[in-house]
C-alpha positions in Angstrom: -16.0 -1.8 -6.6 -19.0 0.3 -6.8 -21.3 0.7 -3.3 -24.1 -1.4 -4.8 -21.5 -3.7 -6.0 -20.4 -4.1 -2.4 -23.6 -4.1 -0.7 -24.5 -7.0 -3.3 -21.6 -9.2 -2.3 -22.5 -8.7 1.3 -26.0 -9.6 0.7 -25.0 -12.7 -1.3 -22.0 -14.1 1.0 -25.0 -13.3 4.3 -27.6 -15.3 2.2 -25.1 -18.4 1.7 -24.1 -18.3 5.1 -26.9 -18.5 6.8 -28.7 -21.0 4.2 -26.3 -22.9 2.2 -25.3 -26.6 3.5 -22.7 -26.4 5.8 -19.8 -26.8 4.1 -20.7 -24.6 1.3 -21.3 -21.8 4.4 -18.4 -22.8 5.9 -16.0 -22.1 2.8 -18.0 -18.8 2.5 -17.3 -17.6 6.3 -13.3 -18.7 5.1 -13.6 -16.8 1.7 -14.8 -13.7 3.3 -12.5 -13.8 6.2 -9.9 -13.9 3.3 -10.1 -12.8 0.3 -12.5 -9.3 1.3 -10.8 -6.8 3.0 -11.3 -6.9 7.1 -11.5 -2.8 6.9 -14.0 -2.6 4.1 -17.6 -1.8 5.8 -21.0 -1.7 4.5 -22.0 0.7 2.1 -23.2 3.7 5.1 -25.7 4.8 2.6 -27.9 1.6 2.3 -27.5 0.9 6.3 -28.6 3.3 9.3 -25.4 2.9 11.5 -21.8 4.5 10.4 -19.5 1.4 10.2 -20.4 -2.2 9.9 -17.7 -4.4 8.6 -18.5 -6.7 6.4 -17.0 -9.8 7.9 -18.7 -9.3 11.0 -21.6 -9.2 8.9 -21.1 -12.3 7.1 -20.0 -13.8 10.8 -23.2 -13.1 12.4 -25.3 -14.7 10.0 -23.2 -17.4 9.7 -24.0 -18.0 13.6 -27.7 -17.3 12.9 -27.6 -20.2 10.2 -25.9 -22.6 13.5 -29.0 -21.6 15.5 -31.7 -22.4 12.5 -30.1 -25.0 11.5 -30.1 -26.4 15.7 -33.8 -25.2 15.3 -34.4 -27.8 11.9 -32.4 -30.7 14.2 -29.6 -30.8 10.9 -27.0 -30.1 13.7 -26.6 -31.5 17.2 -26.1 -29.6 20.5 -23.1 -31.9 21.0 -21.4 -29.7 18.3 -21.6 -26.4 20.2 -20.6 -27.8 23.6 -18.0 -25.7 25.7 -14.5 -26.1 25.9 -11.7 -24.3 28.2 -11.0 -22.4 25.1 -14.4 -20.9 24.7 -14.5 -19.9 28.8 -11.2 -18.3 29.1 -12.0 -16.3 26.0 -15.3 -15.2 26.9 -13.5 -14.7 30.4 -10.8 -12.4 28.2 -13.7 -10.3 26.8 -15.4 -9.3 29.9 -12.0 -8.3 31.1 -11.5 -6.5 27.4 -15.1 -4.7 27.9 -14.0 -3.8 31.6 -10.4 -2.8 31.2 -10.8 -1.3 28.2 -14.2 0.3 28.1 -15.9 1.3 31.2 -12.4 1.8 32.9 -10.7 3.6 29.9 -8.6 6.7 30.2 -11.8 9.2 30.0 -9.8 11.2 27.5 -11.1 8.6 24.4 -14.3 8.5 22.7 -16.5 5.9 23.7 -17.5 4.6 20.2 -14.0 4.1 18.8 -13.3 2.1 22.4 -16.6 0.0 21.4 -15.4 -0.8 18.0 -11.9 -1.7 19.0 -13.1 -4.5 21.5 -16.3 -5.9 19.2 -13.4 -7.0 17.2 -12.9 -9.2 20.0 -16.6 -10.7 20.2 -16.5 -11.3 16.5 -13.7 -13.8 17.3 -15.4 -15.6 20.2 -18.4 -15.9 17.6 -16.6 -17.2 14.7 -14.7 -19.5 16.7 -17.7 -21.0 18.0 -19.1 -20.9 15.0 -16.6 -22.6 13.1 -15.7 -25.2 15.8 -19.5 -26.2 15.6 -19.3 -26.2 11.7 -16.3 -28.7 12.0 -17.5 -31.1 14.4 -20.8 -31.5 12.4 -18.8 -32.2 9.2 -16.5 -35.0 10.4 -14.1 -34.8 7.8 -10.9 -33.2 9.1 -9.2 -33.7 6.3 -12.0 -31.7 3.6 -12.0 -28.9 6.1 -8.2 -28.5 5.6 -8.6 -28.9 1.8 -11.1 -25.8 1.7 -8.6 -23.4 4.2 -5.7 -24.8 1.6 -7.9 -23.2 -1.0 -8.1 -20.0 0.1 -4.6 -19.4 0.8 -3.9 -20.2 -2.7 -6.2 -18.1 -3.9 -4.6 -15.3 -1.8 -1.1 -16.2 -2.8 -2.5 -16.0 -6.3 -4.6 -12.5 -6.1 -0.8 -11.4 -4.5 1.1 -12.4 -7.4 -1.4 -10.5 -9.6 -0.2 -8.0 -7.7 3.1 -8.1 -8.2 2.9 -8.1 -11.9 0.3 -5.3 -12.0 1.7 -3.1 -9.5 -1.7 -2.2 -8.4 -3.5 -2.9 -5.0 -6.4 -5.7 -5.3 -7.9 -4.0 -1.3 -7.9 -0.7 -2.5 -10.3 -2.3 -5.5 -12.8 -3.0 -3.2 -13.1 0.8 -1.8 -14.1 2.7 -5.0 -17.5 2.5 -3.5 -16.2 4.0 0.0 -14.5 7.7 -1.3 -13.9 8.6 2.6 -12.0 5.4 3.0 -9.8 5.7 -0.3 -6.7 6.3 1.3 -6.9 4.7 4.3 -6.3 1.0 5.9 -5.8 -1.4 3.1 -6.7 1.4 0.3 -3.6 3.1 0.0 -1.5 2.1 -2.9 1.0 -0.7 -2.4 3.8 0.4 -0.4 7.6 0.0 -2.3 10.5 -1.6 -0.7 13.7 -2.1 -2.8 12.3 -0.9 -5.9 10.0 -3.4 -6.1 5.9 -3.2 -4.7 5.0 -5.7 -1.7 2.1 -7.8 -2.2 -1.2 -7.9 0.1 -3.8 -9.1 -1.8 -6.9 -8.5 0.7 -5.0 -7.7 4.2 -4.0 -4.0 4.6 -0.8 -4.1 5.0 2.2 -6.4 3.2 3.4 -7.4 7.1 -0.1 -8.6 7.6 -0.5 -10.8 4.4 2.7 -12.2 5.1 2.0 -13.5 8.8 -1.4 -14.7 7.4 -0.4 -16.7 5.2 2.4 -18.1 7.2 -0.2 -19.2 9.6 -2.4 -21.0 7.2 0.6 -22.7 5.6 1.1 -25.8 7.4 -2.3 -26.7 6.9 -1.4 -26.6 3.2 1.7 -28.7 3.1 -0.3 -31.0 5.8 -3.0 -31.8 3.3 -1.0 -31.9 -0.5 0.3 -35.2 0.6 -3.3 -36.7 0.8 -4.8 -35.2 -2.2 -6.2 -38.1 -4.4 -6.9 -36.4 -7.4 -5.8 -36.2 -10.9 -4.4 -32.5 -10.7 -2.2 -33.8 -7.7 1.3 -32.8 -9.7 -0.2 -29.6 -10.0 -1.3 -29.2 -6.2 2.5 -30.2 -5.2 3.7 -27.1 -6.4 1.4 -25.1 -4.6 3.0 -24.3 -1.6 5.4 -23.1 -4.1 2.9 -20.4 -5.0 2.3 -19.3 -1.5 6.4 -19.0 -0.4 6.6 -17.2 -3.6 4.0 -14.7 -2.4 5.2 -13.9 0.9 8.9 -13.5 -0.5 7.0 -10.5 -2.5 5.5 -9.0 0.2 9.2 -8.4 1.1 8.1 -9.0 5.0 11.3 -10.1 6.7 9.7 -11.4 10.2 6.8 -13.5 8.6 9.9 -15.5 6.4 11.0 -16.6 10.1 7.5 -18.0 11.1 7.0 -19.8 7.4 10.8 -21.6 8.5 9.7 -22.7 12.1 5.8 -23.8 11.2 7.4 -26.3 8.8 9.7 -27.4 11.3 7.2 -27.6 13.7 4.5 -29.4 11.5 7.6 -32.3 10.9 8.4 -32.7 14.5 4.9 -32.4 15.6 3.5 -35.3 13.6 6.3 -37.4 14.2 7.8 -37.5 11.2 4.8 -39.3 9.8 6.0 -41.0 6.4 3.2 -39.7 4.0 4.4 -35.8 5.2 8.0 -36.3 6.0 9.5 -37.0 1.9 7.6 -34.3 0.9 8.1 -31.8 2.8 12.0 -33.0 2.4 11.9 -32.2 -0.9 11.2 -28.7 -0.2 13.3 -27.7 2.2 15.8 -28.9 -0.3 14.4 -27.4 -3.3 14.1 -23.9 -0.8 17.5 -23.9 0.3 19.5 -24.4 -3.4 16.9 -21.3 -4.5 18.3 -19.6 -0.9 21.8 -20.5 -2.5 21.3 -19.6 -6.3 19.2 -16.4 -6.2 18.6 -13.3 -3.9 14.9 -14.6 -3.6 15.6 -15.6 0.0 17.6 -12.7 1.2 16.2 -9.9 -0.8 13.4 -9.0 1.6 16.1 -8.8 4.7 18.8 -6.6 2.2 15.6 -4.5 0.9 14.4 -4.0 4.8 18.2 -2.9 5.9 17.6 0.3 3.4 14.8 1.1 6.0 16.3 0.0 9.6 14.5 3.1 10.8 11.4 1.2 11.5 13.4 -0.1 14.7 14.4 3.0 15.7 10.6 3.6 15.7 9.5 0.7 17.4 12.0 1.8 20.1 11.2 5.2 20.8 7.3 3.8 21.3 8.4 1.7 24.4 9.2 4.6 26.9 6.2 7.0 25.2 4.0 3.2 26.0 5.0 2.8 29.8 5.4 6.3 30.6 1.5 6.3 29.6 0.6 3.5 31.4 2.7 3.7 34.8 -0.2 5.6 36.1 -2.6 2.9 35.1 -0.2 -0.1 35.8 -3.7 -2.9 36.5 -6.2 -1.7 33.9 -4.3 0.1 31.4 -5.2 3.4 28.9 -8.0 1.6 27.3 -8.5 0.7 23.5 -7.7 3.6 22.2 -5.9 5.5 24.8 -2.1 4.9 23.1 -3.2 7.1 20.7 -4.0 9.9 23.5 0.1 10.2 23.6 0.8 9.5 19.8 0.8 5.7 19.4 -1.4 4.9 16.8 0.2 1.4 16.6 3.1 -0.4 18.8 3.8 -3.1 16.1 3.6 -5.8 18.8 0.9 -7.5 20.0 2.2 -7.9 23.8 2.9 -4.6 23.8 0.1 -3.2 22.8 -2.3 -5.5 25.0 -0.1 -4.1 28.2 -0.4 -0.7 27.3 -4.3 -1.1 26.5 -5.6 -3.4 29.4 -2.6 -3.0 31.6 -1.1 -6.1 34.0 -5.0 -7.7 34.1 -5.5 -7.5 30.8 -1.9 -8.9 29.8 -1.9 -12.0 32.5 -5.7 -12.8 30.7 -4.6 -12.6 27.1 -1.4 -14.6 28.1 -3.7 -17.6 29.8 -5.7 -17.2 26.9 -3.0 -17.7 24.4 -1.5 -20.6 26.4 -5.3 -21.9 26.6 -5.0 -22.0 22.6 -1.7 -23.6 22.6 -3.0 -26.6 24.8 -6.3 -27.3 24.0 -4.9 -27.7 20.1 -2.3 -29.6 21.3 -4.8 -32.4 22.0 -4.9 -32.8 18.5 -1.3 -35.3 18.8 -3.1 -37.9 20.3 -4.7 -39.0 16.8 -3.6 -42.2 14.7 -1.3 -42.0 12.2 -2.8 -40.7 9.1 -4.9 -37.6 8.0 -6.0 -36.5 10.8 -2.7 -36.8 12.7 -0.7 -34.5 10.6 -4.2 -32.2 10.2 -3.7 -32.0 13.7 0.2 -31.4 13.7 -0.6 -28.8 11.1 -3.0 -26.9 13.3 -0.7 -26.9 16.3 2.7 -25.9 14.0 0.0 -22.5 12.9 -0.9 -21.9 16.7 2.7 -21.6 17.4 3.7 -19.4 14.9 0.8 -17.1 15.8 2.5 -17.0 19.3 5.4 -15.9 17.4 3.9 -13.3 15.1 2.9 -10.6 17.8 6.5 -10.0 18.5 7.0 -7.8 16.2 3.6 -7.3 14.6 0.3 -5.9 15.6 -1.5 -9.4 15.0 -4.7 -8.3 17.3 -5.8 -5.3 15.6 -5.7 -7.5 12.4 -9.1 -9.1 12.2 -7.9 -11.6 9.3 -4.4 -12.5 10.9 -6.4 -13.3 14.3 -9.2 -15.4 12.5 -6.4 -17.6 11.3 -5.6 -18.1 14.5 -9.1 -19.0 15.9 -9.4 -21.2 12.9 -5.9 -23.3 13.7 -7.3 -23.7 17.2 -11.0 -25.1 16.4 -9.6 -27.3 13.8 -7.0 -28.7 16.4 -9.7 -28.9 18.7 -11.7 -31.5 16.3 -9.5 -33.4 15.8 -8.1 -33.9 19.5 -11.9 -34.8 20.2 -11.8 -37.5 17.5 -8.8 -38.7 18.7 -8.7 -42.0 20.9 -9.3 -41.7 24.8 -6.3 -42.7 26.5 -6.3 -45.7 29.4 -7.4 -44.3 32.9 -5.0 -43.8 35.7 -5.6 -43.6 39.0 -8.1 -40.7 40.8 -6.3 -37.2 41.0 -3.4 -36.7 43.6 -2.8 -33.5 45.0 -6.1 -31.5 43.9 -6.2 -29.0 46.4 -2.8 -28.6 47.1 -2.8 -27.2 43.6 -5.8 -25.4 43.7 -4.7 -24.0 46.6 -1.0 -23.4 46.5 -0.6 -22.3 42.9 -2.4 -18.8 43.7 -0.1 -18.7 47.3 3.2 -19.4 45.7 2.5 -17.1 42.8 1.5 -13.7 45.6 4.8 -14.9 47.2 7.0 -15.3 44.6 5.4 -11.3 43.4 5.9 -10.0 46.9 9.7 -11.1 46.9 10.3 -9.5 43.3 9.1 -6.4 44.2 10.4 -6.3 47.8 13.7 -7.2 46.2 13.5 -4.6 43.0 16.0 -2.3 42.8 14.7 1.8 42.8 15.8 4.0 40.3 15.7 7.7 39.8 14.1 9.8 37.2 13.5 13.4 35.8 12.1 14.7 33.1 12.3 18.2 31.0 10.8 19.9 27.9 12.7 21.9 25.7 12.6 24.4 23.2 14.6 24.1 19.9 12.8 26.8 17.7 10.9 29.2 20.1 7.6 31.3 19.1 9.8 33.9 19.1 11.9 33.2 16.6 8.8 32.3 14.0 7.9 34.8 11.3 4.7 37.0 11.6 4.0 35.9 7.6 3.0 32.3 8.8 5.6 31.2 7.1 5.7 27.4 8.3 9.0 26.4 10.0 7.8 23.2 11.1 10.3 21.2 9.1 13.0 23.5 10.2 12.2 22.8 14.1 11.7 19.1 13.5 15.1 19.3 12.1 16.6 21.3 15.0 14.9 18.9 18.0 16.0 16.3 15.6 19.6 17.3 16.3 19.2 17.9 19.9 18.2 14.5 20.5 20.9 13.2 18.5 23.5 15.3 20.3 21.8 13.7 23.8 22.0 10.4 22.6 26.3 10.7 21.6 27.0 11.8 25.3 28.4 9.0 27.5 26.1 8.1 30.4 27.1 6.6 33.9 26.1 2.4 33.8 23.0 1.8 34.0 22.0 5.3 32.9 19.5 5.7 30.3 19.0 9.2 28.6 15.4 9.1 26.0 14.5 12.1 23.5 11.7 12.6 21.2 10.1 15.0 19.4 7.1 16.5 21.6 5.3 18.7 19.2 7.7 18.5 16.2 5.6 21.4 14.5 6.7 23.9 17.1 10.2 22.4 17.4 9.7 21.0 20.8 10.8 18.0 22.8 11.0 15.7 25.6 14.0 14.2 27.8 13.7 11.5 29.9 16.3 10.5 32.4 16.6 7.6 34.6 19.7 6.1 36.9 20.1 4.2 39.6 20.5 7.4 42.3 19.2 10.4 42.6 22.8 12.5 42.3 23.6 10.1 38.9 20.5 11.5 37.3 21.1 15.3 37.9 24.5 15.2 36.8 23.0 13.3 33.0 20.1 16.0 33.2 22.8 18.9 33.5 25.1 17.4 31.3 22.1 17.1 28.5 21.4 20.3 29.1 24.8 21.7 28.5 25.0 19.3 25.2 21.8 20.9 23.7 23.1 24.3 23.9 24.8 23.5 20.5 22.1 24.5 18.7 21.1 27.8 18.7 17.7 28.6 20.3 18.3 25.8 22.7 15.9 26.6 25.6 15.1 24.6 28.2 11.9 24.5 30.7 11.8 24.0 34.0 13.0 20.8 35.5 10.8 19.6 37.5 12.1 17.0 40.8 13.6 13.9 40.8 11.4 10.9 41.5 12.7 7.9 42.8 10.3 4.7 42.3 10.5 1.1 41.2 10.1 -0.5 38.2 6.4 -0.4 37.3 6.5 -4.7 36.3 7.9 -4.9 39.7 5.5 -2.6 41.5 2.5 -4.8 40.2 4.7 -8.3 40.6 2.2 -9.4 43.6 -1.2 -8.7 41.7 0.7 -10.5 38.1 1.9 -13.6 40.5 -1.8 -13.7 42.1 -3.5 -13.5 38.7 -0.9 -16.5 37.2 -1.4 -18.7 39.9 -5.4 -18.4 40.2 -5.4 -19.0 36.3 -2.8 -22.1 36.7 -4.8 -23.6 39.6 -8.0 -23.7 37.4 -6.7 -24.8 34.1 -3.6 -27.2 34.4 -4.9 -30.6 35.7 -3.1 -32.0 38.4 -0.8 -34.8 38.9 -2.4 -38.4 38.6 -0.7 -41.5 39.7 0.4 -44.8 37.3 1.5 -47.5 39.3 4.6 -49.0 39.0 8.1 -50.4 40.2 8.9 -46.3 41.2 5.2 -44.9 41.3 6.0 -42.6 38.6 4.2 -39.2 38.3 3.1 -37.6 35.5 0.8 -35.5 34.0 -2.5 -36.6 32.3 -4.6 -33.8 30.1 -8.7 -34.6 30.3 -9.7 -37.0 28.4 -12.4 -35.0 25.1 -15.3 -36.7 26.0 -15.1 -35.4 29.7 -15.9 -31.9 28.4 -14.0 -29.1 30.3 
């Protein structure tokens, strides 16, 4: 799309959602969110600032129209009222901002660190936003319609793709020529001789994690639909399985599996939900049975089993980096100070940025999300039950997702999850109050004890750790030397060469519990690293001689000076007490305490806050 085509849809989508009734803004914020891009920015030559994506764009001014329309009394303050949710993720940004800002590795560029975490304030604001937007509308069960809409629509711009062979997100960068081949504007990527879809996310992992996400919400609302195209809307989900099968993403087919089972067990089998969504598990599993539709994706993604092999030589390159910042971590950006630009997990990439504080935070903050939704199985039967199931089966499988993908640095994948958890919210707070038990029992004990037992239990793990030994050497396997004065460039030849070293390393046997790692340290020079760690010191020489004398195999083999063994514990270990402190403070603030219900054996059991109560 041209710039001032761009700019034009920003400036349209920014008008609606900050004017338009609610509902209309509402669908606009999902639209955008969507179906545009999360990379594509605002045309830099109509704006004074470098990179302003357009969703935040669109995000902000869809908070702006919450305020005016506060300002014009058409909403109450009722509707923005505080949760848990909305404290520990403010709570998680501040630690974001600290950890990962102003306590970076001072190698990174302060600007790039600032974008990475906005990304993370644009999430507090939408979900506060939307959460707002859905308690003011009151209708559960339009708000799943409208997110039910837009995954079709994506599952259909996919399919377009498919047949077209052309990408719809690199569409939208024509106006952007220094972004052409980046993010979601590279071509679609090929898997099995066949393209995998994306339709607006930037990679075909992405769309496929998305979209299972959103789909319970989908299959939760078909079965309601009162409307004369209601044979047609059956088949929808259809659509959207179809899509993700193209994307030929193997992981997100596993998430798509347990949200439905999770949606059916979640709303209790409810008898409006449970026939239909029979029908097609039945109807998926004689297509599993009949065609390679089902296992093509996992037979395509065996051709390329070397995207584990990768994701495996990141985890010592990822702790190595970050045992010397074990609490706060490298900052945003400070992986890619040692060659990570992306760990392809979540968890991982959360420890390596904001270290132990920064992983305990997002962890209370996920489990936050998983709880407060969970409120939402206290409605009736009907709509807003199974809404409500729906929202909860889509929180779960975005606890599943970053696993094995990067779902953080994904601004669409993670606005699906905000969205699953305001919508579960609003429809927990609709739900009916239970009876009242008896006053709290044990308060203090657990305020108390919880942050006590977790420092102990941290204290005795890393008291109790077993030490290892490790070494570490950098080798030569194409030396200056040996390059030619005509600049000839032999830098496939030494990747090559390091290449082999490393696999000669890895055929050797080790003593048990030995663990010999290799990679390429500056594969344009031919050189590499070696990493050794046993449990003693006189185990890890012997490996570190024995690797050198296997790399002398290849000719040029020269290896720099080993440096001295250093004996240590395991860095999860070392920080156990600090992790166990963190746990229990966060336990003893957000998991209520035991109340008492009388009876024949003054049974004890657990009672969530009732919505109206507030926090």
């Amino acid at each position: 799309m041209p710039a001032l085509g761009t700019l034009a849809v920003v400036v349209l989508a920014c008008a609606v959602a900050f004017r338009a009734r609610l509902k209309v803004a509402l669908v606009t914020v999902l639209a955008v969110a969507f179906l545009v891009p999360d990379t594509l920015i605002v045309p830099r030559q109509f704006i004074g600032t470098s990179q302003v994506p357009v969703i935040r764009a669109v995000i902000v001014f869809f908070a702006l129209g919450m305020v005016r329309r506060l300002a014009r009394r058409e909403m109450d303050f009722r509707d923005f009222r505080p949760r848990r949710m909305h404290l520990v993720l403010m709570a998680f940004v501040v630690v974001g901002f600290v950890d990962g800002v102003a306590l970076g590795s001072p190698t990174i560029g302060l600007e790039a660190s600032l974008h990475d975490w906005s990304i993370w304030v644009d999430q507090l604001v939408f979900f506060w936003s939307v959460l707002g937007a859905i308690r003011a509308i009151d209708d559960d069960l339009w708000v799943g319609k409208a997110l039910g809409f837009v995954l079709v629509a994506t599952a259909a711009i996919a399919i377009g793709e498919h047949f077209d062979h052309s990408s719809y997100a690199r569409w939208w960068f024509k106006g952007e020529p220094t972004l052409i081949d980046s993010g979601g504007a590279i071509p679609l990527e090929l898997r099995g001789g066949g393209v995998r879809v994306r339709a607006a996310d930037s990679f075909a992992l992405s769309f496929g994690w998305v979209s299972a996400i959103l789909f319970p919400v989908l299959l939760a609302v078909v079965p309601f639909v009162r409307s004369h195209w209601r044979p047609l809307l059956r088949i929808a989900p259809g659509a959207v399985v179809v899509a993700i099968l193209w994307s030929q993403s193997r992981t997100p087919l596993v998430g798509l599996a347990g949200g439905v089972v999770a949606l059916l067990v979640v709303s209790r089998f409810h008898p409006r939900l449970t026939p239909y969504l029979l029908v097609l598990i039945v109807l998926g599993c004689v297509a599993g049975l009949l065609t390679t539709v089902v296992t093509h994706p996992f037979s395509a993604g065996a051709e390329q089993s070397g995207s584990v092999a990768v994701r495996v030589a990141r985890l010592p390159l990822i702790m190595g980096a970050t045992a010397a910042r074990p609490y706060v971590g490298v900052g945003w950006t400070g992986l890619r100070t040692v060659g990570v630009n992306g760990t392809d997990s979540s968890y991982l990439t959360i420890y390596g940025t904001l270290g132990i504080i920064g992983s305990v935070a997002f962890l209370v903050m996920l489990a936050t999300a998983l709880f407060s939704t969970a409120g939402s199985v206290r409605a009736p039967s009907g709509a807003g039950r199974v809404i409500g199931a729906a929202a909860v089966a889509g929180v779960l499988t975005s606890l599943v997702a970053p696993i094995g993908y990067d779902m953080f640095t994904q601004e669409a994948s993670t606005l699906a999850l905000w969205m699953m958890v305001a919508l579960g919210i609003a429809v927990g707070e609709r739900a009916r109050t239970p009876p009242p038990t008896q006053p709290y029992v044990g308060r203090w004990l657990l305020r108390v004890g919880a942050p006590v037992v977790g420092l102990a239990t941290g204290v005795l793990l890393s008291a109790f750790a077993p030490s290892h030994a490790t070494a570490a050497y950098k080798f030569e396997s194409l030396p200056l030397s040996r390059l030619p004065a005509n600049g000839v460039n032999l830098g496939f030849v030494g990747e090559l060469l390091t290449n082999s070293v490393c696999d000669s390393l890895s055929a050797q046997p080790v003593p048990p519990g030995a663990k010999v790692f290799c990679r390429d340290d500056e594969p344009a020079l031919g050189t590499g690293e070696v990493e050794v760690t046993s449990p003693t010191a006189a185990e890890t020489q012997a490996v570190v001689r024995a690797s050198v004398t296997s790399g002398n195999i290849v000719p040029g083999f020269t290896v720099h000076a080993v440096p001295g063994i250093q004996i240590g514990k395991p860095t999860g270990f070392r920080t156990a007490p600090v992790a166990g402190l963190l746990i229990g403070f966060a336990v003893s603030l957000l998991v209520p305490p035991f109340r008492r219900k009388e009876g024949p054996w003054r049974r004890w059991r657990l009672v969530w806050p009732a919505p109206a109560a507030g926090l």
